[in-house]
N, CA, C and O atoms as CSV, one atom per row, in Angstrom:
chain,resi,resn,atom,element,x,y,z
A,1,UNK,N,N,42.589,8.237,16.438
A,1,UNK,CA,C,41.714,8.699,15.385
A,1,UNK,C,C,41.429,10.179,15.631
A,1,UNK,O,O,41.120,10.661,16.721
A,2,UNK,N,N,41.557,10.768,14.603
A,2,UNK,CA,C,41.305,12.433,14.579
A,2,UNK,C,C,39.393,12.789,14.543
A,2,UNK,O,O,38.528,12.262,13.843
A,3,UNK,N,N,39.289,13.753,15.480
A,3,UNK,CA,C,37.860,14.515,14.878
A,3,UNK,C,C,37.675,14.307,13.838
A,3,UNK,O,O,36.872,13.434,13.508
A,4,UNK,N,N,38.604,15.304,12.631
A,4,UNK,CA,C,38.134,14.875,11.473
A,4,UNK,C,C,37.493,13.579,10.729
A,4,UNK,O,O,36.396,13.309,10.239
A,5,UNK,N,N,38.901,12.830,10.919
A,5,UNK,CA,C,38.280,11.643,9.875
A,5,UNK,C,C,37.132,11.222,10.757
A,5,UNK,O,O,36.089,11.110,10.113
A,6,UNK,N,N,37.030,10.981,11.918
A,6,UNK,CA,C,35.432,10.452,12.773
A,6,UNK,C,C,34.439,11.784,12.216
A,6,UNK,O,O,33.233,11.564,12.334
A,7,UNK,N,N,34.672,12.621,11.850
A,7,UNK,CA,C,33.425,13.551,11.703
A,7,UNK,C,C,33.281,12.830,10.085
A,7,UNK,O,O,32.488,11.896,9.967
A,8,UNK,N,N,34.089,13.307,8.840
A,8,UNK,CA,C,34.292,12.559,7.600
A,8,UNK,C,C,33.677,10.587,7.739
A,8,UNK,O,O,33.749,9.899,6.721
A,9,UNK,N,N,33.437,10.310,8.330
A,9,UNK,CA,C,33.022,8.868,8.037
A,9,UNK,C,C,31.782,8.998,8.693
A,9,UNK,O,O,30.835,8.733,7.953
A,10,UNK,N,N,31.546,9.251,9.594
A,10,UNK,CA,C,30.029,9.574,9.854
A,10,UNK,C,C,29.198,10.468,8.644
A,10,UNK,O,O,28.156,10.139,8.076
A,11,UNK,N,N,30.073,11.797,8.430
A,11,UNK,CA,C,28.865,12.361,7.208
A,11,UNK,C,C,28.697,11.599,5.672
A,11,UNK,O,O,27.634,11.610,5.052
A,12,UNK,N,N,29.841,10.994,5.226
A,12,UNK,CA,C,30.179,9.785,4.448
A,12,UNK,C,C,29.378,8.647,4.722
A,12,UNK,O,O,29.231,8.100,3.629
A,13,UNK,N,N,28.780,7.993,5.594
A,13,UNK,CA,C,27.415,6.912,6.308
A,13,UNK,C,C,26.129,7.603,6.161
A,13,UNK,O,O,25.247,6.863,5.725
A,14,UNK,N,N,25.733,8.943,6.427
A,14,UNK,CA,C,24.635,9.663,5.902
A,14,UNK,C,C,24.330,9.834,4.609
A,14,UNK,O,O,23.307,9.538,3.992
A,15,UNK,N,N,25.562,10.463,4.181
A,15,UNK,CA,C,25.337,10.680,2.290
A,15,UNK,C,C,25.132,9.133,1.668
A,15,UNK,O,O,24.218,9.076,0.845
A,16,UNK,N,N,25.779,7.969,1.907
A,16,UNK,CA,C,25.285,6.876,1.493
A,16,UNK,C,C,24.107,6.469,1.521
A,16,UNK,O,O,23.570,6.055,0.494
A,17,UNK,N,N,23.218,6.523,3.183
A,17,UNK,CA,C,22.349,6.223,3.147
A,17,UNK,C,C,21.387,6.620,2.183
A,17,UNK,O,O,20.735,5.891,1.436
A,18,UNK,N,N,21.366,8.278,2.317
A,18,UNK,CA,C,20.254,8.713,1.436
A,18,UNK,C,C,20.383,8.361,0.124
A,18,UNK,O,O,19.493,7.711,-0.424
A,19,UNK,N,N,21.549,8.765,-0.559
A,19,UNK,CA,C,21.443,7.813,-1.874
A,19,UNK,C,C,20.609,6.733,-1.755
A,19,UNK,O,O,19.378,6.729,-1.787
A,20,UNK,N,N,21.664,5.460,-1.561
A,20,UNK,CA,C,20.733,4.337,-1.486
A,20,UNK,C,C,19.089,4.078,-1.111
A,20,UNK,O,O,18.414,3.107,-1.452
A,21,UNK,N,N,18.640,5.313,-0.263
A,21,UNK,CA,C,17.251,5.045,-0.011
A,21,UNK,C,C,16.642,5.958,-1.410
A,21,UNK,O,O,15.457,5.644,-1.531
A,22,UNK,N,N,16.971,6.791,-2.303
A,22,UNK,CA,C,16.406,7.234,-3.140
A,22,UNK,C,C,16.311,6.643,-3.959
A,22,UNK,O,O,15.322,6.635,-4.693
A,23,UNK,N,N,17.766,5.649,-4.155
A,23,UNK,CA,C,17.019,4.201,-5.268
A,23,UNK,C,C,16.511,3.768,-4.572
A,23,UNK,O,O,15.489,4.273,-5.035
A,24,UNK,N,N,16.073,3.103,-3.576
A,24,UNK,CA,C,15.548,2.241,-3.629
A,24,UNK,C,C,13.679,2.581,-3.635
A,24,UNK,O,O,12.752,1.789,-3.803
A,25,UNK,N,N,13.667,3.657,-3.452
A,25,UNK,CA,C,12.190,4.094,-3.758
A,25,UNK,C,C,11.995,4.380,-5.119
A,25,UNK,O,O,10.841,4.311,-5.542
A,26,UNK,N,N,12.913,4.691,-5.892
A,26,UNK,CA,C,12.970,4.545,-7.392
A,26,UNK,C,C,12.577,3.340,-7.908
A,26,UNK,O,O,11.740,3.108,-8.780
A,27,UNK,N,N,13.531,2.322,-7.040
A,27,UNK,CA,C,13.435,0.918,-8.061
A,27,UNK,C,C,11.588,0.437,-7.623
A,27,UNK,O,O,10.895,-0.015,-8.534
A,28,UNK,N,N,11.220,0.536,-6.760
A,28,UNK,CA,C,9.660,0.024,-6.307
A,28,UNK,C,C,9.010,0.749,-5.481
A,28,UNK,O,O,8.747,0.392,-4.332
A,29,UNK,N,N,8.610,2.100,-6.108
A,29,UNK,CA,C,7.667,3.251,-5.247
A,29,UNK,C,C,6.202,2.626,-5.252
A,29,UNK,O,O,5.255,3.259,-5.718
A,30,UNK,N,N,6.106,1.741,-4.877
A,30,UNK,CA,C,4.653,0.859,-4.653
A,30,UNK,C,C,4.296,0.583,-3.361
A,30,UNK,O,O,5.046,-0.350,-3.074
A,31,UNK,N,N,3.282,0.926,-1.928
A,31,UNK,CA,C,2.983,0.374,-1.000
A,31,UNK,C,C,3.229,-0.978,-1.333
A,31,UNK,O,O,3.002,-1.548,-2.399
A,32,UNK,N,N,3.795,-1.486,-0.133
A,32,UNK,CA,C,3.123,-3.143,-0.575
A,32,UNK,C,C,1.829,-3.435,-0.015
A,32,UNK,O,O,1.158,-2.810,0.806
A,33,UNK,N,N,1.520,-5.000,-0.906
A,33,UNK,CA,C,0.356,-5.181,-0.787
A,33,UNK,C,C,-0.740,-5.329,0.548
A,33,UNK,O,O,-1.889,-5.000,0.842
A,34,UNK,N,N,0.330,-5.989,1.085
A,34,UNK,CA,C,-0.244,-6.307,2.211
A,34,UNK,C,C,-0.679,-5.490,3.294
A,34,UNK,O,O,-1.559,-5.717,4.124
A,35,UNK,N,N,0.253,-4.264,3.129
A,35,UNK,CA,C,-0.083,-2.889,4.119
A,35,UNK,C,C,-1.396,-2.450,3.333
A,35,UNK,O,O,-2.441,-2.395,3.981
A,36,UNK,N,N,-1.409,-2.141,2.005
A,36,UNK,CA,C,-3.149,-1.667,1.296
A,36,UNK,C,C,-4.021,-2.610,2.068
A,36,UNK,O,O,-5.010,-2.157,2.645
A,37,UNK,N,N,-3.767,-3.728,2.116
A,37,UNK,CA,C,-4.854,-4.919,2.742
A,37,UNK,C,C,-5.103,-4.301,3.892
A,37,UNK,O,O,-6.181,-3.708,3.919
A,38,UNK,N,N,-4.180,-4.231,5.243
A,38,UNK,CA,C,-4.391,-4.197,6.231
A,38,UNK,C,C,-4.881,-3.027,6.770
A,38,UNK,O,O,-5.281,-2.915,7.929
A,39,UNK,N,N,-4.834,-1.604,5.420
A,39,UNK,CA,C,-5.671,-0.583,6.555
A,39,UNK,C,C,-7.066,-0.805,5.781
A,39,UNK,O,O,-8.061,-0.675,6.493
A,40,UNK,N,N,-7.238,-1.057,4.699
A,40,UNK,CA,C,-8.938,-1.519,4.616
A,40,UNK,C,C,-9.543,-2.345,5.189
A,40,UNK,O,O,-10.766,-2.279,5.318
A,41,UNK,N,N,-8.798,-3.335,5.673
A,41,UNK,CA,C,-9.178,-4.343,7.025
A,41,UNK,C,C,-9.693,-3.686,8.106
A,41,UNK,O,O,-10.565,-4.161,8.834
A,42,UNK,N,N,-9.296,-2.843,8.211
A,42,UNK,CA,C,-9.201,-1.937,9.389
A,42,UNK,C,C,-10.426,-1.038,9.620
A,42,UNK,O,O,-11.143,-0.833,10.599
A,43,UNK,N,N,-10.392,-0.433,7.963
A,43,UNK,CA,C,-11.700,0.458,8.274
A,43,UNK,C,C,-12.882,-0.472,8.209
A,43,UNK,O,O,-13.912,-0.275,8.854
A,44,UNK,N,N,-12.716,-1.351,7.514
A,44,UNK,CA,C,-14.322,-2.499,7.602
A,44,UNK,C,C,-14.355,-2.661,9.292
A,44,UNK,O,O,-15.277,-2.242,9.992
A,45,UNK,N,N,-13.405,-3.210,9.684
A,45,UNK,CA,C,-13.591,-3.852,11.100
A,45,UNK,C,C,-14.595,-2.495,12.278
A,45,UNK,O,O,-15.349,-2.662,13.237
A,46,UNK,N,N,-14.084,-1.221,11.554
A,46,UNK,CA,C,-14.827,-0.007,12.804
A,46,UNK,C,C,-16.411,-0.350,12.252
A,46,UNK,O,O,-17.208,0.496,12.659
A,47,UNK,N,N,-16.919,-1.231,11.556
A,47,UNK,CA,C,-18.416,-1.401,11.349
A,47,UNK,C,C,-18.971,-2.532,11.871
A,47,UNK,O,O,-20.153,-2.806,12.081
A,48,UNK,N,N,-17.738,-3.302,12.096
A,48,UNK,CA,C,-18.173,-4.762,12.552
A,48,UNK,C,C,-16.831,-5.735,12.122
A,48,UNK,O,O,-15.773,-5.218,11.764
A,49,UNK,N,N,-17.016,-7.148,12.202
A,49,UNK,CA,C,-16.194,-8.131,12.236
A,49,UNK,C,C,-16.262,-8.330,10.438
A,49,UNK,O,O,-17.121,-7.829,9.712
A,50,UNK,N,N,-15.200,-9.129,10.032
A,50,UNK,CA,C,-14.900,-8.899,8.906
A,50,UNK,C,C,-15.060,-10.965,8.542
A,50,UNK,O,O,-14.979,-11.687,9.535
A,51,UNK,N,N,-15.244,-11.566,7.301
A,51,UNK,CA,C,-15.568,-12.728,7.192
A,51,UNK,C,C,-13.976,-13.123,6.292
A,51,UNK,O,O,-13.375,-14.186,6.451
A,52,UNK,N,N,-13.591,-12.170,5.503
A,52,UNK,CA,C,-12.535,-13.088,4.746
A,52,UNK,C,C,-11.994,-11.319,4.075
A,52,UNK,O,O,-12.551,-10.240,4.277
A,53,UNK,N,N,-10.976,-11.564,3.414
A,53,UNK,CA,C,-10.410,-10.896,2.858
A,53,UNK,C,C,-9.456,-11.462,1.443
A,53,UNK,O,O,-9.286,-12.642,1.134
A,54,UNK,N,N,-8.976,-10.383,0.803
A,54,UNK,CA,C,-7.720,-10.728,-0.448
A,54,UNK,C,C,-7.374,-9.810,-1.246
A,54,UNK,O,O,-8.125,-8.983,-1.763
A,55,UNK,N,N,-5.883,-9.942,-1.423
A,55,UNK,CA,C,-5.602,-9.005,-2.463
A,55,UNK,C,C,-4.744,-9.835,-3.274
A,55,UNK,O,O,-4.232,-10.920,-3.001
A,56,UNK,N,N,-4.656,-8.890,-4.684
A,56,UNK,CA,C,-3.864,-9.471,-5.541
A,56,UNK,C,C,-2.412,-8.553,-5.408
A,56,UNK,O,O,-2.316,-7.327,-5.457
A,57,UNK,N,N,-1.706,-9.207,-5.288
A,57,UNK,CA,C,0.236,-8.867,-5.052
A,57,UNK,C,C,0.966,-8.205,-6.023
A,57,UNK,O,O,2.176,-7.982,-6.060
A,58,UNK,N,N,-0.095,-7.857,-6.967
A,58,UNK,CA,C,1.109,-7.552,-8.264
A,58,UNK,C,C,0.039,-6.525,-9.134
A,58,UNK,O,O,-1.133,-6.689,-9.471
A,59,UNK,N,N,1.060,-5.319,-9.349
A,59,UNK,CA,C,-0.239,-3.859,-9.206
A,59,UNK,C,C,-1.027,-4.147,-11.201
A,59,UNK,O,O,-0.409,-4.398,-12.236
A,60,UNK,N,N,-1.918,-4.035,-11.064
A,60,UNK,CA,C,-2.482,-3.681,-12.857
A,60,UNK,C,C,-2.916,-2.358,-12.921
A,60,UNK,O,O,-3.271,-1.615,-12.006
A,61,UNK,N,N,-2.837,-2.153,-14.166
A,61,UNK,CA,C,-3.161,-0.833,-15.180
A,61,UNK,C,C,-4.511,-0.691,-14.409
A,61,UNK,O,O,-4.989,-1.738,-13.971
A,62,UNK,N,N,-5.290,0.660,-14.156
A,62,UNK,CA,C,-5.811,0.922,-14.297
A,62,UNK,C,C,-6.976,2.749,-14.968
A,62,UNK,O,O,-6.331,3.797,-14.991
A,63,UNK,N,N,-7.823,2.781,-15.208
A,63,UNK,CA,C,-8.560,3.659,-15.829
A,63,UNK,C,C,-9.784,4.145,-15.682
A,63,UNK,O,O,-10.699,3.653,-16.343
A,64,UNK,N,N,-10.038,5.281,-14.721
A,64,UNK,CA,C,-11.145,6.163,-14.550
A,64,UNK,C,C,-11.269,7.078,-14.991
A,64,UNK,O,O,-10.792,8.140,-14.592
A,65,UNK,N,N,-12.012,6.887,-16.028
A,65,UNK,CA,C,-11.882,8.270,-17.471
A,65,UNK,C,C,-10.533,8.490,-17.676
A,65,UNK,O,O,-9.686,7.606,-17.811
A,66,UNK,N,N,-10.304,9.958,-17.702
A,66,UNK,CA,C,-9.111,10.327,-18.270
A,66,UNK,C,C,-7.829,9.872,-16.590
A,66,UNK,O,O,-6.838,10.598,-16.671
A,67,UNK,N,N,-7.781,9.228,-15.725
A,67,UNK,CA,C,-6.977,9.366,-14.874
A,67,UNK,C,C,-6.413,7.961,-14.936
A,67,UNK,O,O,-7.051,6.946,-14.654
A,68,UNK,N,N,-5.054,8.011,-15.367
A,68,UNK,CA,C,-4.613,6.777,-15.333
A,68,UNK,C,C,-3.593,5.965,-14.435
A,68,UNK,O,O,-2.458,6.436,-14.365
A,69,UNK,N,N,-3.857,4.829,-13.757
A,69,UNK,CA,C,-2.673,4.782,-12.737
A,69,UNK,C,C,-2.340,2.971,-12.111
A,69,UNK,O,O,-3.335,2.260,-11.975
A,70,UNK,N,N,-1.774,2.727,-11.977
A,70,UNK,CA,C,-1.507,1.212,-11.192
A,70,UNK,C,C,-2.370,0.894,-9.606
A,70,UNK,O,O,-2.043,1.315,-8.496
A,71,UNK,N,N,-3.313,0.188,-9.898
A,71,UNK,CA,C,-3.909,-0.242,-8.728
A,71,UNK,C,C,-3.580,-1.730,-8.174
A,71,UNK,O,O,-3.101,-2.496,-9.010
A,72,UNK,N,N,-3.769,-2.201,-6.940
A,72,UNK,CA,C,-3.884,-3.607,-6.212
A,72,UNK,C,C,-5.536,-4.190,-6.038
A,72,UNK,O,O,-6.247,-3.782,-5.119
A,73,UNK,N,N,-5.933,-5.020,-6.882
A,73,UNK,CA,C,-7.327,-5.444,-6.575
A,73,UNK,C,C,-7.391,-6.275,-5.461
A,73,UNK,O,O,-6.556,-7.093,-5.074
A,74,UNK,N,N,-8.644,-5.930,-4.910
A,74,UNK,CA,C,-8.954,-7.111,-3.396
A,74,UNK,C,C,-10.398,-7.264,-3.428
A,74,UNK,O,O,-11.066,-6.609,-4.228
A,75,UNK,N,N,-10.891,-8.026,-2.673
A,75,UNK,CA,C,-12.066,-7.676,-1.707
A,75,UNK,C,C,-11.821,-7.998,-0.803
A,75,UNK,O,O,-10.703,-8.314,-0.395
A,76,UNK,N,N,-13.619,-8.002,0.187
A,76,UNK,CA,C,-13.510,-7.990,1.578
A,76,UNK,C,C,-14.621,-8.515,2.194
A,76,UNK,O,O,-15.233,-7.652,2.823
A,77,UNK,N,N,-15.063,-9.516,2.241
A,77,UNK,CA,C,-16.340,-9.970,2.471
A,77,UNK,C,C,-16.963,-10.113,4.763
A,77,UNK,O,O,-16.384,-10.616,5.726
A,78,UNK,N,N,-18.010,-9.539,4.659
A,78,UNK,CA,C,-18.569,-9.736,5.966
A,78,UNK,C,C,-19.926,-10.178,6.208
A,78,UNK,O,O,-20.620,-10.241,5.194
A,79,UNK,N,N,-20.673,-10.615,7.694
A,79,UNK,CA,C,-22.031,-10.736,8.242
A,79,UNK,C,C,-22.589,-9.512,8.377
A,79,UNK,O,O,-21.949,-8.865,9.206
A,80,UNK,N,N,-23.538,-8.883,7.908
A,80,UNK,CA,C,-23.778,-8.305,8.277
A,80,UNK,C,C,-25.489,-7.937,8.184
A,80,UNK,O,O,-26.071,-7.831,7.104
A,81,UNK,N,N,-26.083,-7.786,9.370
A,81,UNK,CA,C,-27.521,-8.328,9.317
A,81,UNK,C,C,-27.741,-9.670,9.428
A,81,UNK,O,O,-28.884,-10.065,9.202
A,82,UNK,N,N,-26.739,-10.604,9.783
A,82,UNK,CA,C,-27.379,-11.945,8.903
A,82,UNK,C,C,-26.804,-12.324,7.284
A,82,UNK,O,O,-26.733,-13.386,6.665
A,83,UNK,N,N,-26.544,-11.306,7.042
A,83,UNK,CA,C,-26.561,-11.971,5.568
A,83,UNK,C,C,-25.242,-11.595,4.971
A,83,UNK,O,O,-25.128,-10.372,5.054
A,84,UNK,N,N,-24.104,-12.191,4.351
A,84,UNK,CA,C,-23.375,-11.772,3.891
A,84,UNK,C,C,-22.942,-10.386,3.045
A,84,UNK,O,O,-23.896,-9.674,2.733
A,85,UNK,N,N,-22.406,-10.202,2.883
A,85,UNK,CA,C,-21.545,-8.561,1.984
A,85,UNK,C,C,-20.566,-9.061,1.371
A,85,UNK,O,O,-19.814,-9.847,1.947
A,86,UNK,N,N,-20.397,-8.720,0.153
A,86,UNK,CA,C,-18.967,-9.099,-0.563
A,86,UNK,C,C,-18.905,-7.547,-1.065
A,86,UNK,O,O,-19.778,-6.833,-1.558
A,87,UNK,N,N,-17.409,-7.278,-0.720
A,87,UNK,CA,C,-16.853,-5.953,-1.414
A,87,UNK,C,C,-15.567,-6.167,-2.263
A,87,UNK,O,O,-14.562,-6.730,-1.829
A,88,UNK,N,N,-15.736,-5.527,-3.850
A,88,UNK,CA,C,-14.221,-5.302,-4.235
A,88,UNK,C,C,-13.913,-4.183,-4.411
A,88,UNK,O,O,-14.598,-3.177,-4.592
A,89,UNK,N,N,-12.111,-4.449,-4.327
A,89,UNK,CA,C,-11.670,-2.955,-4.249
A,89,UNK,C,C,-10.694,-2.869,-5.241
A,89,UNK,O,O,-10.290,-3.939,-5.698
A,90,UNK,N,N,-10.078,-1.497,-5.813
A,90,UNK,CA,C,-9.259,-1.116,-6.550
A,90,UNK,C,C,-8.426,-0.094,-5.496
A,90,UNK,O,O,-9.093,0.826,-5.022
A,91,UNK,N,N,-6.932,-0.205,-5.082
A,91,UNK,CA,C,-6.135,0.869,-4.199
A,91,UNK,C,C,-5.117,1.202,-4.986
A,91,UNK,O,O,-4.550,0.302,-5.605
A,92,UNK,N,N,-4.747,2.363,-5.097
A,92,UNK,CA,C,-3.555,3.018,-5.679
A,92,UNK,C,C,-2.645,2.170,-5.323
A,92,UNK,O,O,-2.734,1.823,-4.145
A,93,UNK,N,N,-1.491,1.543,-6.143
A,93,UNK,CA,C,-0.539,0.862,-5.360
A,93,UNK,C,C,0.737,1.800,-5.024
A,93,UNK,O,O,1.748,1.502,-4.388
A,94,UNK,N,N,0.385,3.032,-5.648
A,94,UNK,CA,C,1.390,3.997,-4.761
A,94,UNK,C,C,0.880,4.516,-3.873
A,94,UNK,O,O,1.849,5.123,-3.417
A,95,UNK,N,N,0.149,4.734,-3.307
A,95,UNK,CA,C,-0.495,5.840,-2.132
A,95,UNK,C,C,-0.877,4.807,-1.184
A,95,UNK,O,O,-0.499,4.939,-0.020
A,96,UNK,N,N,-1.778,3.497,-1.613
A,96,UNK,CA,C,-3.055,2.542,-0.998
A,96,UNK,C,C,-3.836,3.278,-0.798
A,96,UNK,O,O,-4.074,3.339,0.408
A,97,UNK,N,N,-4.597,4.133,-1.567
A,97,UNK,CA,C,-5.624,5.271,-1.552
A,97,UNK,C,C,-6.628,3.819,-2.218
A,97,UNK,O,O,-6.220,2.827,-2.823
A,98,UNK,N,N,-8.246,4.256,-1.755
A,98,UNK,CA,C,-8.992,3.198,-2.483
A,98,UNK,C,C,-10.020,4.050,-3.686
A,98,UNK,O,O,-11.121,4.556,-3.471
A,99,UNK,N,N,-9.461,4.018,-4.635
A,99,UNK,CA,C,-10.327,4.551,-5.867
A,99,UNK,C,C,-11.463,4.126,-6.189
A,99,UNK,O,O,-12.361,4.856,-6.608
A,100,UNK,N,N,-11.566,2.686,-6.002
A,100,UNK,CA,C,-12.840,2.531,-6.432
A,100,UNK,C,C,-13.473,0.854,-5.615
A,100,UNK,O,O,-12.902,-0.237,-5.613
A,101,UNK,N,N,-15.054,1.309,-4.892
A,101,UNK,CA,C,-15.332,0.217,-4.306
A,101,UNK,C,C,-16.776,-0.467,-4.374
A,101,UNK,O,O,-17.840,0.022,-3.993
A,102,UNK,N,N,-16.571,-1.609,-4.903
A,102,UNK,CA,C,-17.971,-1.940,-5.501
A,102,UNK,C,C,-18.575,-3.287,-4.292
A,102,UNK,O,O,-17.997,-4.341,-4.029
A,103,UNK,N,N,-19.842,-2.800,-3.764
A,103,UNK,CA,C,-20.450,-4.119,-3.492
A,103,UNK,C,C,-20.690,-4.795,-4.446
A,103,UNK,O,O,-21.017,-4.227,-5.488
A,104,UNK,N,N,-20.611,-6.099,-4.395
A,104,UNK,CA,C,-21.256,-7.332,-5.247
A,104,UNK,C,C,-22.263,-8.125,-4.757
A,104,UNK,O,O,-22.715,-9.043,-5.442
């Protein structure tokens, strides 16, 4: 086997890859869900222990005034004091940024 063609099939395995990874962030540029779950898990837990959690798997429309974009709804419920906390959340399902978080 020549340099060449071993140099040619290696840069030929690179150029594929990247293609293929640019679709494939094309076809579903969405965190998945479960990673949004697990770093808000995360930041509840630096306050204390956490009682239950959930998200929903499949992103919806959402709308804060004029800013429009696909979120993952969850909450996050804990003890705290004694007495329960229920939180829901709205996360970018492209970023897992949390836009919007309401105690209940």
């Amino acid at each position: 086997m020549k340099f060449k063609d071993f140099l040619a099939g290696i840069l030929t395995g690179v150029a594929a890859g990247i293609v293929v990874g640019k679709v494939i962030d094309r076809v579903d540029p969405n965190v998945p869900a479960d990673s949004v779950l697990k770093t808000i898990k995360d930041s509840f837990k630096e306050e204390g222990p956490i009682d239950g959690s959930w998200i929903v798997m499949k992103p919806e429309p959402f709308q804060n005034n004029v800013i429009k974009m696909t979120v993952y709804r969850g909450g996050i419920s804990r003890i705290k004091n004694g007495e329960l906390e229920q939180f829901e959340f709205a996360a970018n399902s492209s970023t897992g940024t949390v836009v919007e978080l309401t105690k209940i």
